[in-house]
N, C-alpha and C positions, 0 to 999 in steps of 0.2 A: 429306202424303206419300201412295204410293200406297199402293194397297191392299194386303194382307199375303200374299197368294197369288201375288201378280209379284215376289215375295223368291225368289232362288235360294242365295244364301247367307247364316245368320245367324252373327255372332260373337255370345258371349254371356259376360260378363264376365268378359275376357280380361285378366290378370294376367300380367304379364313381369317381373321382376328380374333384374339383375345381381348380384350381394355384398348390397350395403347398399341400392342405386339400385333404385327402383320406375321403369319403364319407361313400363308402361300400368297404369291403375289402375281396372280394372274396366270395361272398353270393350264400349261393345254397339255391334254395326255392320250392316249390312244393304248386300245387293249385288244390286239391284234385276235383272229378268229383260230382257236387251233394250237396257239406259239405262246411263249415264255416271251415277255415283257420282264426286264428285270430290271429294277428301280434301284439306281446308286446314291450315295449320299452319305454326309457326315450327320453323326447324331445332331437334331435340331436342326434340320436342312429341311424338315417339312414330310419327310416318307410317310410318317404313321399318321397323319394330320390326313394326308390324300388319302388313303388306305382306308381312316376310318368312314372319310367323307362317300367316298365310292361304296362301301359295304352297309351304309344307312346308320352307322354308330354316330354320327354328326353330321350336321348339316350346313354347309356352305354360307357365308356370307354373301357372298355374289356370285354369280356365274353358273355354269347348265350343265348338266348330264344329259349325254345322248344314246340311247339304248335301241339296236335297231334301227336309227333315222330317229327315233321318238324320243321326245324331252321327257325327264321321267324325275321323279322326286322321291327322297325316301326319309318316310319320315322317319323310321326305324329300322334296326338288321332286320326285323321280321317281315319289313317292306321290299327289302332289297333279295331275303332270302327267296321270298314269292316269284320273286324275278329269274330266280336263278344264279344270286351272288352269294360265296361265303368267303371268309377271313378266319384264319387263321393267327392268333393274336402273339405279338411278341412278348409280351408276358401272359402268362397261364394265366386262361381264366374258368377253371376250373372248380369243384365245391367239394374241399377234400375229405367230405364227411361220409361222402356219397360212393358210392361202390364206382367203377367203369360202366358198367350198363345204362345208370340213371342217369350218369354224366353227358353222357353219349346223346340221350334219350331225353334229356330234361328241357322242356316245353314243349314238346314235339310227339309226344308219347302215342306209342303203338293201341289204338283201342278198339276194342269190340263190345258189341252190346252188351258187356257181364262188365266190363272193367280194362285196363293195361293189359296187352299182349307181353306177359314178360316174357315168356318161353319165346318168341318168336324174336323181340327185343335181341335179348341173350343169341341167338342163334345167328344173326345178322352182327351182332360184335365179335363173334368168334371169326367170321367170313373177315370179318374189314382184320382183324388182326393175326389172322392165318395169310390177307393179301399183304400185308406189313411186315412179314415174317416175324410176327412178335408170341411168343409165348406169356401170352396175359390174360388171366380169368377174369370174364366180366361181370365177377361177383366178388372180385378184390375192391378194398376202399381205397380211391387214389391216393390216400394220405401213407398209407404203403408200399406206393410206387417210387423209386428212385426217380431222380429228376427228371431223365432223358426217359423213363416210358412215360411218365404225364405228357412229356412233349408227345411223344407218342401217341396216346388219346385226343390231345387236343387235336390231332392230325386226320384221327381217326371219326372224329366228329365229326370233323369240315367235312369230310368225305363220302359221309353218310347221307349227307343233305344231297347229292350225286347236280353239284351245282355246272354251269355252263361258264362261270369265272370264278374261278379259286385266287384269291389270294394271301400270299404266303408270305407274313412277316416274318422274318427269321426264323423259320423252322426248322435247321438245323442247329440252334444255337448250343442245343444240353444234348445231341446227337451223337451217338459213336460213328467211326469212320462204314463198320460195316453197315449201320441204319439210316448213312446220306446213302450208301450204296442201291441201299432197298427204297428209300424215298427218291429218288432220281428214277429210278426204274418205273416207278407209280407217276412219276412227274410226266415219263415217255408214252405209257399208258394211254394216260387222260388227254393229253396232247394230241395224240393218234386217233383218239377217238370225238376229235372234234372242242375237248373241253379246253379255253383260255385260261393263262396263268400268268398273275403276276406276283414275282418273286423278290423279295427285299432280301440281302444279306452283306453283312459284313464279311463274312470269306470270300474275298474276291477271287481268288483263282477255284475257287470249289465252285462261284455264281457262274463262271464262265464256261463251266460246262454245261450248263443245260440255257443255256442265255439263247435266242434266238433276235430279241431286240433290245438295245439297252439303252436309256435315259439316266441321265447324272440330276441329279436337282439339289440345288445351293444356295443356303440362304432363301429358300422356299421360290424360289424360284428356276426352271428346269434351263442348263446352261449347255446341256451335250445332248446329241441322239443320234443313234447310227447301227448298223447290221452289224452282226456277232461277227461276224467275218469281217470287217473293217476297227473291230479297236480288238488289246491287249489288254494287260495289266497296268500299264505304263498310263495307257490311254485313260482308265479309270480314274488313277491314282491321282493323274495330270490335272484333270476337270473336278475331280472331287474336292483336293485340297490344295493344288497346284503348286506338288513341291512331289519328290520321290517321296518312295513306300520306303522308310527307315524307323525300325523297331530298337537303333542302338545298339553298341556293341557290349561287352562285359568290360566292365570299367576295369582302369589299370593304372599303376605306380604308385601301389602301398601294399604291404606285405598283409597278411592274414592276421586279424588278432586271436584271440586265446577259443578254445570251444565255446562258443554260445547255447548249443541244442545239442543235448545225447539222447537221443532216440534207442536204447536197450533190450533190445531183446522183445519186440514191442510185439502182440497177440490183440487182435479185436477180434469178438464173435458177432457170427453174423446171428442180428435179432430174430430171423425167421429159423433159424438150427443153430440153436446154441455150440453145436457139436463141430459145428464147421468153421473155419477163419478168416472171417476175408481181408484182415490181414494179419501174416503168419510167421513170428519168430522175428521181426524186421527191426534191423539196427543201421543209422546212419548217424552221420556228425556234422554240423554247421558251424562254421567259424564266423567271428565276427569280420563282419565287412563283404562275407562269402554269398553270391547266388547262387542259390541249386534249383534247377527245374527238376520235377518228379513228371516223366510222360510216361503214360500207359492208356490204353481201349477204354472204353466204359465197362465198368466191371472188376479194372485191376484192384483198386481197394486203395485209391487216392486219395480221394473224400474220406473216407473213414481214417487213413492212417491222421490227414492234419486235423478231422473232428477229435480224435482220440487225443492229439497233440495240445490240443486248445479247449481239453476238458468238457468237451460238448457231447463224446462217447465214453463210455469207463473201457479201459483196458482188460483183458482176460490174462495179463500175463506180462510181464518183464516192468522197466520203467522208464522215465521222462525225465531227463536234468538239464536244467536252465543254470547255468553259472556254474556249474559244480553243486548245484541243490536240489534235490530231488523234491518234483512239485506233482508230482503222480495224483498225490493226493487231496492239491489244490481245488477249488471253483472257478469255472470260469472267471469271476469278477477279478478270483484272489491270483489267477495268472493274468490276466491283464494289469492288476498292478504291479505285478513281478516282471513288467515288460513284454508279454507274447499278446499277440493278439492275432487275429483269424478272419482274414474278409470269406466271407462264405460263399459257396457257388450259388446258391437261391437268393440273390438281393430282396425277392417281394417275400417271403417266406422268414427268411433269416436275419437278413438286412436292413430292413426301413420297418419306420412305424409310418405308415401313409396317413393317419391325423395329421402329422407334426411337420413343421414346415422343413426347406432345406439346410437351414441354420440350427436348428434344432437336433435335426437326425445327425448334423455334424457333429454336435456337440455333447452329444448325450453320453457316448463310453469314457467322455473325461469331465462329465458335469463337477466331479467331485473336488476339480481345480480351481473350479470359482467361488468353490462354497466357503464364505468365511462367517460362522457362529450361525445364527440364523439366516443369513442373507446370500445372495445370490451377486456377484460380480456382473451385472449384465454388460458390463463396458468392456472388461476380456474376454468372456462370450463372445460378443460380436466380433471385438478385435481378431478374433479364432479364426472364428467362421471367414471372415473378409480374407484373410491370410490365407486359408485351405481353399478358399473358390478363385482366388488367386492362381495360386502354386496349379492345381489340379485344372482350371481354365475351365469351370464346372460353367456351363452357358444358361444363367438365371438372370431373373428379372431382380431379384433381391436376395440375402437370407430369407428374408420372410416368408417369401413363397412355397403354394403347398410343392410340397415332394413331389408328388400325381401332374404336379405341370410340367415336368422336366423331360425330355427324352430315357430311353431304355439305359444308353449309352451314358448320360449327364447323373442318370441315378447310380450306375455304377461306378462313378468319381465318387459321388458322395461315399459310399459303401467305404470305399478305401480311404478318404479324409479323415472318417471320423475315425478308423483303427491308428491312421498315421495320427491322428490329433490326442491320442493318449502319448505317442514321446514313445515310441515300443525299442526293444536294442535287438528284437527277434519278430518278426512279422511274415505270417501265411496265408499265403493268395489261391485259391479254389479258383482255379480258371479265370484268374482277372481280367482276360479280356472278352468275357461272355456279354454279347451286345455292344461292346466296341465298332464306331469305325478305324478305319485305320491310319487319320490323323490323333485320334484320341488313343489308341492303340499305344500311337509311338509316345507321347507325351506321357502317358503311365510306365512305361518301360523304361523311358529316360530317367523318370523320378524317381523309381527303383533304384536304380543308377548310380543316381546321386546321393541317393541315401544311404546307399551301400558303401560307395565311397568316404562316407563319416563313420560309416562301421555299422550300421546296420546290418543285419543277418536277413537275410530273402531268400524265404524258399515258397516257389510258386508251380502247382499243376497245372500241367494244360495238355489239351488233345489235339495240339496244332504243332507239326515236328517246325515249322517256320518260328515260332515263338521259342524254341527248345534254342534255336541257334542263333538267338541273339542275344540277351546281357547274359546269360548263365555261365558261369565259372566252369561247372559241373554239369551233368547231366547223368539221373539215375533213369532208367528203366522199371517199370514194374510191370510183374503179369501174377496174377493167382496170388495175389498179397504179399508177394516178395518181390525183392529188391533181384534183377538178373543179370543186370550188368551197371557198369559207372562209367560213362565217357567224360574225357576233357575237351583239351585244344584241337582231338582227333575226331570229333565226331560228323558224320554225314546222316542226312534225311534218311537215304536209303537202309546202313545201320540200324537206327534212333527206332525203325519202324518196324524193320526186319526182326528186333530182338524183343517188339512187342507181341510179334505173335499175328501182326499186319500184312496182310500181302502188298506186294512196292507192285505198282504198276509201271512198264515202261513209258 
């Protein structure tokens, strides 16, 4: 490591509990002057616990923060911002009522003796999102932003604050390939110019390009540390969950059953021009037992074709048949009893009610299986829930526990429990490994697997060609709402990326 005078911040054996739950267990961490620090780990290893604790969102059980040489406490981000610390948060914290500007701008606000500087506000959001390469008016309400530019604002906030330690919980996670490109660039930037950064992410081969120091931490406790030039992939993988990086292959030795999903002729419009489609004409077929991965950019019109599919978007044109029956005209509720069901790419947005505990949010899209006359079966209830935190290896203290205790990565098990806990014969995955690490990664993908080997139907997007090439039967392409090409047993990265429209680096 480097030398001990290019440290601008130390932790030093930092202690976090919950009740009973040790968090961190005596963490020493270093946040080098200048360089990318980037923090490994399985969901519930402790990353966002340290994260929050460093950025003043919580505050330590035991042990010191050194700022400077100087012990320093914070009681609040607005303590730590003072300091010169921001975070960027792995789930959006955002207020989607509020235009970009305010979001941007909200506690911090621009002011002169009359009132808020909007004009000026505004004119500094344009700067941070012309430096983001983003075409975003800062007088849009985020609630009409697609996912990946919220992330985008949220990035654009930290940035505003022109802090001296950024750090970045998974802030590529809702990212297109071109917008890690532009964020990397801005990572090189602020690095160059003095500013520290410490970087959490589950794409491991994406973290290790801008990696300059890496630390594993497991089990809330840090087990690896070493210069970007002395570990790989392997090296990660090894310390993190100490077994190889295997996402599963495409299961085999049973023939195809009958069509599950006919996809027709399928038209969504897009809600900002009705007049335009973002997705256009598009017919596919799923058979039971069959994996199809849908890859395309951000933009292709992935999201919308499975929202359209799972009744969460109305179609402009063609139709939907589950079994041979046309459910075009179904409700969400009335297609998940028909078997389909839709893990969403927004888990905090689409996914969880954050009141209701983890047993709960299991169990709520098949509540209507325990109901008998007036009453409530709480004894299959839980029998459910115990079974799905099982299967899924969801890392809780109980059912009971609120949802908001879990990791990024443990809320998104739940997300897919509760769709698998309706029984589905068809099930659609929005990017299921968003916020994954890459032990729970492969353990979703296996289960896919498995399920599909009973005859389950799984058709899952995602904007990682490494996930494209491992259980999928198939493999569709999409750019501009259609469907461009279909790969099988023949497909490569360079392909898969090439026909999205991606430039392949060597």
């Amino acid at each position: 490591m480097s030398s001990t005078d290019s440290v601008v911040l130390r932790a030093r054996d930092i202690v976090k509990t919950y009740g009973a739950t040790r968090a961190l267990k005596g963490v020493n961490f270093d946040i080098h002057r200048g360089k990318v620090t980037t923090l490994f780990g399985e969901n519930g290893a402790g990353k966002s616990t340290l994260m929050k604790i460093l950025s003043g969102v919580e505050r330590p059980t035991s042990g010191t923060i050194e700022l400077d040489g100087e012990i320093v406490e914070f009681a609040s981000t607005q303590d730590a911002a003072a300091r010169g610390i921001a975070i960027i948060h792995q789930e959006l914290s955002l207020a989607p009522n509020l235009n970009v500007r305010d979001n941007i701008f909200m506690g911090r606000e621009l002011r002169t003796r009359t009132g808020i500087d909007f004009a000026e506000e505004e004119r500094r959001v344009r700067a941070l999102m012309q430096g983001l390469e983003e075409d975003i008016d800062p007088l849009t309400p985020v609630a009409d932003l697609r996912l990946g530019q919220q992330q985008i604002v949220e990035i654009a906030r930290a940035l505003s604050i022109n802090s001296r330690i950024l750090i970045m919980d998974e802030p590529t996670s809702a990212l297109s390939a071109t917008e890690v490109e532009v964020l990397f660039r801005v990572i090189s930037d602020l690095t160059s110019a003095g500013v520290s950064i410490v970087y959490i992410s589950h794409h491991l081969e994406e973290a290790l390009q801008v990696t300059d120091f890496a630390v594993v931490l497991r089990d809330g406790s840090i087990t690896a540390t070493a210069n970007a030039a002395d570990i790989d992939l392997e090296w990660i993988v090894r310390n993190m969950v100490g077994s190889d990086y295997d996402l599963g292959e495409p299961p085999t030795g049973y023939a195809f059953g009958d069509v599950a999903l006919s996809i027709e002729h399928v038209s969504v419009a897009d809600p900002e021009n009705p007049e335009r489609f973002v997705v256009d004409d598009l017919s596919l077929q799923v058979r039971k037992g069959e994996v199809v991965c849908i890859y395309g950019l951000m933009g292709a019109g992935r999201t919308e074709l499975l929202e359209a599919v799972a009744g969460r978007v109305p179609i402009a044109g063609g139709r939907i048949v589950k079994d041979g029956v046309d459910i075009s005209g179904l409700s969400i509720a009335e297609r998940i009893d028909a078997g389909l069901g839709l893990v969403p790419e927004d888990r905090q947005r689409d996914g969880l009610v954050q009141t209701m505990s983890v047993g709960s949010n299991l169990s709520l899209a098949s509540i209507g299986a325990f109901v008998r006359g007036l009453f409530l079966s709480g004894g299959r209830e839980r029998e459910l829930v115990s079974t799905m935190v099982r299967s899924l290896q969801v890392k809780t203290a109980s059912g009971e526990a609120p949802i908001g205790s879990l990791s990024g990565g443990n809320q998104q098990k739940v997300v897919i429990g509760k769709i698998l806990a309706t029984d589905p014969d068809v099930i659609l995955l929005d990017e299921p490994s968003r916020g994954i690490d890459v032990g729970a990664k492969g353990e979703v993908f296996r289960l896919l697997a498995q399920r599909a080997a009973q005859g389950l139907a799984v058709v899952y997007s995602t904007s990682e060609v490494g996930e494209c090439l491992s259980i999928a039967h198939r493999i569709v392409v999409m750019r501009r709402g259609r469907i461009v090409v279909e790969f099988g047993s023949d497909a490569t990265k360079e392909a898969i990326m090439a026909a999205s429209g991606e430039a392949v680096v060597a």
